[in-house]
C-alpha positions as CSV (number, residue, x, y, z in Angstrom):
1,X,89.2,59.5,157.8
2,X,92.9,60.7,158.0
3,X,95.1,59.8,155.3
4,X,96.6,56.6,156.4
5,X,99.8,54.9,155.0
6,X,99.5,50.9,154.3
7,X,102.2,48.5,152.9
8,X,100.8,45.7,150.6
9,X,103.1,42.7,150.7
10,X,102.8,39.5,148.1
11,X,105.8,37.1,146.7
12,X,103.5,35.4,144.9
13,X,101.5,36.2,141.8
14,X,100.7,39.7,143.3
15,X,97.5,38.8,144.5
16,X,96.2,41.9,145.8
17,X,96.7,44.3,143.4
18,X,93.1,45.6,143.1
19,X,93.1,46.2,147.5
20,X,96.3,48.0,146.7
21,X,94.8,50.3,143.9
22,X,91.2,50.9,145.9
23,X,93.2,51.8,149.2
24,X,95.1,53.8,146.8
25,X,92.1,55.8,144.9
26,X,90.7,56.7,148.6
27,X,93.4,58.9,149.1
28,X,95.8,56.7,151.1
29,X,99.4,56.6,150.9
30,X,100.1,53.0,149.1
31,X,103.4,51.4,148.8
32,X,103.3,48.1,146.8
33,X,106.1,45.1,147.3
34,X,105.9,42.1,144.8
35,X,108.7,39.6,145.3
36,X,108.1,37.2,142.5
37,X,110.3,38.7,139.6
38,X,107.7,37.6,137.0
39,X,105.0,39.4,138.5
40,X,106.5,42.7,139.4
41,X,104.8,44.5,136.2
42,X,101.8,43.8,137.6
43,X,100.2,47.2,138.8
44,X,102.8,49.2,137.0
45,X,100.8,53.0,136.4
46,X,98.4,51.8,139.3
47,X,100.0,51.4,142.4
48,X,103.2,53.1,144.4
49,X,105.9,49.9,144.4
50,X,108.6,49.6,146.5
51,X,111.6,47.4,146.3
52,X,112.4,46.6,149.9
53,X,108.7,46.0,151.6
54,X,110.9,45.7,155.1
55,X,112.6,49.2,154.6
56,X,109.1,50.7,154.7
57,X,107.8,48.3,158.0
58,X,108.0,52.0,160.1
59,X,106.9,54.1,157.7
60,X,103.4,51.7,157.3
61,X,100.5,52.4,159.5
62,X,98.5,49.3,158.2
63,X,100.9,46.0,156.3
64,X,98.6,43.9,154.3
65,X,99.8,40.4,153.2
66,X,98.1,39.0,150.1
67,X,98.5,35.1,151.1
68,X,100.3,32.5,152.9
69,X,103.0,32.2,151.2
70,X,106.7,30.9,152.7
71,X,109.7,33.7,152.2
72,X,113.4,33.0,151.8
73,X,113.2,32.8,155.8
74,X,109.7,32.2,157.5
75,X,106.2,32.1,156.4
76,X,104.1,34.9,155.8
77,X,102.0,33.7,159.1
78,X,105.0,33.9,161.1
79,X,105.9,37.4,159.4
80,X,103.0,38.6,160.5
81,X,102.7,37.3,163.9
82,X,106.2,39.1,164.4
83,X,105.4,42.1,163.5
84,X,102.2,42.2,165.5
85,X,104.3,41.8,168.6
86,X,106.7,44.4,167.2
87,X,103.5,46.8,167.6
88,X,102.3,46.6,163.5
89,X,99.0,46.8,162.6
90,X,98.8,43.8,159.8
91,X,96.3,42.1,158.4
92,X,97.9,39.0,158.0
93,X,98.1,35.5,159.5
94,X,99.7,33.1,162.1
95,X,101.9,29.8,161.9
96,X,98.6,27.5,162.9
97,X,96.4,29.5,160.6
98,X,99.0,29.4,157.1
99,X,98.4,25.5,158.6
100,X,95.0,24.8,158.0
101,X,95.4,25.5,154.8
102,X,98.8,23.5,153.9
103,X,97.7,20.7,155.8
104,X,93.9,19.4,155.7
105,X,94.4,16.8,157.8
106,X,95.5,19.2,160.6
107,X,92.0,21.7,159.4
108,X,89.8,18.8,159.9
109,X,91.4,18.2,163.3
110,X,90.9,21.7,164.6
111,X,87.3,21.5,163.5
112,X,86.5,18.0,165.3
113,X,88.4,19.7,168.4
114,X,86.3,22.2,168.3
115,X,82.5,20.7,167.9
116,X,82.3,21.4,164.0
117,X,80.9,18.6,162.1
118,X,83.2,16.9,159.7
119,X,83.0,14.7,156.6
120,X,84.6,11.3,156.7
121,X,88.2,11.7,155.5
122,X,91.4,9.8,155.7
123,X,94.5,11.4,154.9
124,X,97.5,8.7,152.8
125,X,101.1,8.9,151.5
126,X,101.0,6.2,149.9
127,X,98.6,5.5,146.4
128,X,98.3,1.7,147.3
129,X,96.9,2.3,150.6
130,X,94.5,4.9,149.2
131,X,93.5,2.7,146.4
132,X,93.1,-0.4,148.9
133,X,90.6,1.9,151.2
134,X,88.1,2.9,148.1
135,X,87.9,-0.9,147.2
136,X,87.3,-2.0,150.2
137,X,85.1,0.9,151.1
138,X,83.1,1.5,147.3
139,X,82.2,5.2,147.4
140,X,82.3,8.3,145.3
141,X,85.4,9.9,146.9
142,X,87.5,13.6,146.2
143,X,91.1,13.5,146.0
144,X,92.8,16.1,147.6
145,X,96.4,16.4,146.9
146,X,98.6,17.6,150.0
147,X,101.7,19.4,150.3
148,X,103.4,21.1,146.9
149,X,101.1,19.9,144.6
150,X,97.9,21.2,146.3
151,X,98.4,24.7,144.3
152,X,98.2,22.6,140.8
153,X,94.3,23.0,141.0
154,X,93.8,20.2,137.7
155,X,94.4,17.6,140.0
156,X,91.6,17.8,142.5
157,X,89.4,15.3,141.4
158,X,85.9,14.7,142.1
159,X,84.5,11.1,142.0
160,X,81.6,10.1,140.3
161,X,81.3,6.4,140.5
162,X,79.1,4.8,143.4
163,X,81.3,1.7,143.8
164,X,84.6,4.2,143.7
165,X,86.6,3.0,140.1
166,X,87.1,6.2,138.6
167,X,88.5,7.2,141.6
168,X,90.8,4.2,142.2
169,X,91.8,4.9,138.1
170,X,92.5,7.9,138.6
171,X,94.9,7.4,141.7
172,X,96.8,5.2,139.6
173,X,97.3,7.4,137.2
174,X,98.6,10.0,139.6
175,X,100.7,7.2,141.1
176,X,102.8,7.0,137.6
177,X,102.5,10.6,136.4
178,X,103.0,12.5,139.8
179,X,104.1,10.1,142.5
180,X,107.6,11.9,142.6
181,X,105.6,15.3,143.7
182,X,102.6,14.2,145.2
183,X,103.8,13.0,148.5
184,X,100.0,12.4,150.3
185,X,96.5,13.2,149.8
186,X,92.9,13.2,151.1
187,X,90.4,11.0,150.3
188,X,87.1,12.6,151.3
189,X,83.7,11.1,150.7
190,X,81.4,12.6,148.5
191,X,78.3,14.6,149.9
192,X,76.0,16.0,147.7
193,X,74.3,19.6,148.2
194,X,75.0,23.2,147.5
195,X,78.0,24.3,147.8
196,X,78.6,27.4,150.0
197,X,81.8,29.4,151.2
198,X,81.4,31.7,154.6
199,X,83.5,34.4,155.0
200,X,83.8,36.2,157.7
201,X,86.6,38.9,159.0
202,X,88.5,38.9,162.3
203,X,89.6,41.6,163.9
204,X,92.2,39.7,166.4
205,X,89.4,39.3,168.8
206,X,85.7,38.2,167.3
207,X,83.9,38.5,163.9
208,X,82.8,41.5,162.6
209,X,79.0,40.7,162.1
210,X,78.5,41.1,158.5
211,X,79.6,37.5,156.9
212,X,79.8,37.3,153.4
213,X,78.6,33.9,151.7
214,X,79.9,33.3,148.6
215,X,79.4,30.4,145.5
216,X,82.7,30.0,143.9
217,X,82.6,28.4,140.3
218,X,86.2,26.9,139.4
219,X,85.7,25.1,136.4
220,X,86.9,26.0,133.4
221,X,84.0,26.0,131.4
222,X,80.0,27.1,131.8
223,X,78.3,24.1,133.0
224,X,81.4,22.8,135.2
225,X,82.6,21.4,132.8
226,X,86.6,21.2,132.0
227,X,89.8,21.6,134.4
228,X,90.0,22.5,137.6
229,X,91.4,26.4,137.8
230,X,91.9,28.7,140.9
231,X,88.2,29.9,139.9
232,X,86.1,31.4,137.0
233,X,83.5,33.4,139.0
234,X,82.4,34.0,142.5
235,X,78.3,35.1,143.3
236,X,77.6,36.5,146.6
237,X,76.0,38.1,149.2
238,X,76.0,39.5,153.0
239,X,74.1,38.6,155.9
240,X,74.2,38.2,159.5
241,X,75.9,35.7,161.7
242,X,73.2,33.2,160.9
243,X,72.9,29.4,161.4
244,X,75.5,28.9,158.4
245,X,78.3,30.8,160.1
246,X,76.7,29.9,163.9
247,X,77.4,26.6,163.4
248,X,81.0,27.1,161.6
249,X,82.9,29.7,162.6
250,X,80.6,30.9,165.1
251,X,82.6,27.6,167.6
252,X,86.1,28.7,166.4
253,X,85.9,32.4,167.6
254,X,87.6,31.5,170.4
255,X,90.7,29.7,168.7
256,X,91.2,32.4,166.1
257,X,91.4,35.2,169.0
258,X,94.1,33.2,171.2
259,X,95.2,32.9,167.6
260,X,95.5,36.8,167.2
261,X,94.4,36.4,163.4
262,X,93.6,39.3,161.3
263,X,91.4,39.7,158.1
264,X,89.6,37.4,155.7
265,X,88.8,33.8,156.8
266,X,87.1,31.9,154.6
267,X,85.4,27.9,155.1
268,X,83.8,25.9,152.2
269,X,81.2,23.4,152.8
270,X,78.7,21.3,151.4
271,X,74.9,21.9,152.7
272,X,72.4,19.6,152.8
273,X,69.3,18.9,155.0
274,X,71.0,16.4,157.4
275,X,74.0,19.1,158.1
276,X,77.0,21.4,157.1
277,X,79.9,19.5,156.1
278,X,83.0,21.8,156.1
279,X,85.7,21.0,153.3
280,X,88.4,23.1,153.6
281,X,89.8,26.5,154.5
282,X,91.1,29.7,153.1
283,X,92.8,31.7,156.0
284,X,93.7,34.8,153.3
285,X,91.5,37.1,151.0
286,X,90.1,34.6,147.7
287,X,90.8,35.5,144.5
288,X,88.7,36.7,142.9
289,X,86.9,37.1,145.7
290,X,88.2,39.9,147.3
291,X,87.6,42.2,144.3
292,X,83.9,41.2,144.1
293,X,83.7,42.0,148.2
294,X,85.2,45.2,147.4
295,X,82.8,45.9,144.8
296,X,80.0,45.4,147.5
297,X,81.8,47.4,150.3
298,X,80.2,50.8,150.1
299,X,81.9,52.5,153.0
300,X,85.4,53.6,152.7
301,X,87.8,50.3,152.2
302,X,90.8,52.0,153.5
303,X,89.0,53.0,156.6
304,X,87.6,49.2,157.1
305,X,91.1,47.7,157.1
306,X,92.4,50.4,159.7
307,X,90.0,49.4,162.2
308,X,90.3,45.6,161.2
309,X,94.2,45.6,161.8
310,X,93.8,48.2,164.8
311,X,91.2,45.5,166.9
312,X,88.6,48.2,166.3
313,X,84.9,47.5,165.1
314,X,84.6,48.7,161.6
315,X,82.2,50.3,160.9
316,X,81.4,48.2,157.3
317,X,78.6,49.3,155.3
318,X,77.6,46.8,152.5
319,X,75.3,46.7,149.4
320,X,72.0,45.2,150.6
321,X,71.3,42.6,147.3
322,X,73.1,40.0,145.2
323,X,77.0,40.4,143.8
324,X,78.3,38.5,141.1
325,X,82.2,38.6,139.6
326,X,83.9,37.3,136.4
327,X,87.2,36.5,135.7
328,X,88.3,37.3,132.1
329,X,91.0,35.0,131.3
330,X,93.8,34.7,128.7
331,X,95.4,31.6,127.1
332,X,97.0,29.5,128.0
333,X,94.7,29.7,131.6
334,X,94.6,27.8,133.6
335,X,98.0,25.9,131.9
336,X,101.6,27.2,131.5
337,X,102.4,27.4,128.3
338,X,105.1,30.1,127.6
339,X,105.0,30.3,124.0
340,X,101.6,30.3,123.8
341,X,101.3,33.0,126.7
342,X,103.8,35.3,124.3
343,X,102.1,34.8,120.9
344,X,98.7,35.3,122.4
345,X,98.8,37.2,125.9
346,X,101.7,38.7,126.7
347,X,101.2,42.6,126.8
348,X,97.4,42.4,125.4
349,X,95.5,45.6,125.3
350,X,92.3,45.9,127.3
351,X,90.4,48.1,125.6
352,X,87.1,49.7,126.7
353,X,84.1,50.7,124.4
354,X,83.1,53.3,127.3
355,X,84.6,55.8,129.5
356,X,83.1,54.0,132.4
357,X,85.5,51.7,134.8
358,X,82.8,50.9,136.8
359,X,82.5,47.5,137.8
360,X,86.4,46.9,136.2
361,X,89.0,45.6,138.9
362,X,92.6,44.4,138.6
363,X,94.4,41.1,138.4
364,X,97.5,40.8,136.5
365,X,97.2,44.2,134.3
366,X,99.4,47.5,134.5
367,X,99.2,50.5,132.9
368,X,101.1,51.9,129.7
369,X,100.7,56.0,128.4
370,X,97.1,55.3,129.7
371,X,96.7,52.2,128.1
372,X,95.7,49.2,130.1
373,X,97.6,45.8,129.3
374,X,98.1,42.4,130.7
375,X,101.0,41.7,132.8
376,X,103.2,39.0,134.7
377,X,102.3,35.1,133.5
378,X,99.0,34.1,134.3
379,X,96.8,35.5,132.1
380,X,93.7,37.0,134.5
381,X,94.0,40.3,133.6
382,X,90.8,41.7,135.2
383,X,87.5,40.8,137.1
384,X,84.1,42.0,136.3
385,X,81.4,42.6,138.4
386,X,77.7,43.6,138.7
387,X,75.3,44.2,141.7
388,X,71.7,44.1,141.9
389,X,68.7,43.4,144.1
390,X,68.6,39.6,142.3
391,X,71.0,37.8,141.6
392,X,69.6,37.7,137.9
393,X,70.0,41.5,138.2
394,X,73.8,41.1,139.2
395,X,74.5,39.1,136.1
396,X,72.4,41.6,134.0
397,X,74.6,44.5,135.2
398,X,78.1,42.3,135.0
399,X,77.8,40.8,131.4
400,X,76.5,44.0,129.8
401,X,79.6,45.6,131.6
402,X,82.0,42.7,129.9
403,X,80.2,43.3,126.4
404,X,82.0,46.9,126.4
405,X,85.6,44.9,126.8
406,X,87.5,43.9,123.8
407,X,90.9,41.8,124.7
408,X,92.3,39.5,122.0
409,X,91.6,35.9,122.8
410,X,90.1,36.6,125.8
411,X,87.3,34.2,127.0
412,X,85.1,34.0,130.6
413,X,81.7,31.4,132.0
414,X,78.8,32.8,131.5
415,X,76.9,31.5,133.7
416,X,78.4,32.7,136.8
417,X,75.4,32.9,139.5
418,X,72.9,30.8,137.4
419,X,73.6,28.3,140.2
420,X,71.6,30.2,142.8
421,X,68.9,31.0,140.3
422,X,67.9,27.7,139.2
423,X,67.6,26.3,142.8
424,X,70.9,26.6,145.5
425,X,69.1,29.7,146.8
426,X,65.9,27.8,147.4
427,X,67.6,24.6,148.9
428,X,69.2,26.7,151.4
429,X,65.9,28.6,152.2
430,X,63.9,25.6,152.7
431,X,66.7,23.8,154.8
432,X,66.6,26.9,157.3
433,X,70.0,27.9,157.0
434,X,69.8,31.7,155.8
435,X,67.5,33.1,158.6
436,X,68.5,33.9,162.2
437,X,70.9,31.7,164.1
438,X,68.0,30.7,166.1
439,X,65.7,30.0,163.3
């Protein structure tokens, strides 16, 4: 492939600093933009940066957005959608996409419109009228919260009682301690069965046909166990456009192509034997997902997001097994705490026992004199990942790659993919939904 030039784009948390940096490593020309002034470290000794992402807009041949973000002006959706007209190549959004994500009343409606089965859900602004529904319909509900407040991932609760009181208690103590921020939620019953994320990437007209399914694991602790963060660990793998994705994304093809939307898509469900039960959408790359895909990518990345933001058919070549990813985390994650960030965190070396980077991918680090070092606020300063043809293989490969790190205070779950290993992979097997879309 011809050296391209692509334009990363983020205002928030500079999401897509390892894309930038693999794009980069190809050969490509990169140019970086990070809006948030907190962030803007992040990638420093990596990446190409720029200061004015709209100055370079000619000079790109590929813009990238990292998330759905709203600018000074418009939203990134509508950014994108511009520029698209404009003649840009961008991987990037649209208004109604950036809205299934900011509004899950308005994702659940699209999917009902469109033959998708849904789980019960009621969307409120009000606490009273949320906590009236649970007691008179008793269930184990999740809360949801909507707007704002949906980013503060602590606050998604999942309900445990069969007559519905811990969820009722907990709504009235959101009422007291958040009802100035938390202007509505969703109140979504509770299905048990394996949890299962389907990605698949759009071109502007269909699907490529490799879809990734991923298992994301976003407590804080192994075991789920603790708060709620943006996520600990993703396993994975690729398949084909089976009955998972058939049944999903498979009847929204249509509506993301009059759409025009470009890149990762990404719908979490719950599987059981009676069904697939869709919970919510990520119309952007995940985090950490992204870095874990990349991992498993074995043509040229670069090469695959040309074509994507071109309305080609990449050519996408992918490892054939079981993919696994860790995030190594810093305190105070998942909590802001600045002090604690600066007399723990801030600036921490990430040292390596080896000279091998395999595996080793970027979240909030830069680069000093060759040293690598945390950066921005957050405190994920880099994923982990393994491969393999199990997915006990994966984690072999992954946590033998994290046992040659050494970063003060740093801390991770190990048991990232021990979910499909002690049953998930069979429950999906013996409910039909991994073979062919006609199975």
């Amino acid at each position: 492939m011809d050296t391209e030039r692509f334009l990363f784009v983020s205002a928030d948390a500079a999401l897509i600093t390892d894309l930038a940096w693999q794009v980069h490593r190809e050969g490509h020309d990169v140019k970086y933009y990070i809006e948030a002034e907190s962030d803007r470290e992040i990638g420093d000794g990596f990446v190409p940066k720029t200061d004015d992402w709209r100055a370079d807009v000619e000079w790109a041949d590929v813009i990238i957005f990292d998330d759905i973000w709203v600018g000074s002006d418009i939203g990134t959706g509508a950014l994108a959608e511009k520029l698209r007209e404009d003649g840009k190549a961008v991987v990037g959004g649209t208004p109604n996409t950036d809205h299934l994500e900011e509004d899950r009343g308005y994702a659940m409606e699209i999917l009902e419109d469109h033959g998708v089965n849904t789980v019960e859900h009621h969307i409120f602004d009000d606490f009273d009228a949320g906590i009236q529904h649970v007691q008179e319909n008793p269930a184990p509900y999740v809360i949801k919260p909507l707007g704002e407040v949906q980013n503060v991932k602590r606050l998604l609760y999942v309900g445990n009682e069969d007559d519905g009181s811990d969820v009722v208690d907990v709504l009235r103590a959101y009422k007291k301690a958040w009802g100035h921020r938390m202007k509505g939620f969703q109140l979504q019953r509770k299905v048990e069965g394996v949890e299962v994320a389907i990605c698949g990437f759009f071109n502007g007209n269909e699907f490529i046909d490799q879809v990734n399914f991923n298992f994301e694991h976003k407590k804080l602790f192994p075991g789920n166990i603790g708060p709620q963060t943006g996520e600990m660990g993703t396993s994975m793998f690729w398949a084909g456009q089976n009955k998972l994705f058939k049944e999903t994304f498979g009847k929204l093809e249509d509506w993301l192509a009059n759409e025009g939307y470009v890149g990762s898509i990404d719908i979490n469900c719950i599987v059981n034997e009676n069904g697939i039960y869709p919970l919510e959408f990520t119309p952007r790359f995940g985090y950490p997902t992204i870095a874990l895909q990349e991992e498993s990518i074995e043509s040229s990345t670069g090469e695959f997001f040309y074509d994507l933001a071109h309305g080609n058919d990449p050519e996408l070549e992918v490892h054939n097994g079981y993919q696994i990813g860790v995030r190594i985390v810093l305190p105070p994650f998942p909590f802001d705490d600045e002090k604690t960030y600066d007399e723990n965190s801030r600036n921490a070396a990430v040292v390596f026992q080896t000279e091998s980077r395999e595996g080793i991918h970027l979240e909030d680090a830069k680069k000093v004199d060759g040293q690598w070092r945390s950066a921005g606020e957050n405190g994920m300063p880099v994923v982990v990942t393994g491969k393999g043809e199990t997915m006990g293989a994966a984690r072999e490969q992954a946590y033998d790659r994290i046992d040659d790190i050494v970063v003060p205070n740093m801390y991770y779950r190990d048991d990232i993919g021990e979910r499909w290993i002690d049953g998930d992979g069979d429950r999906l097997q013996a409910w039909g939904y991994l073979g062919p879309a006609d199975a």
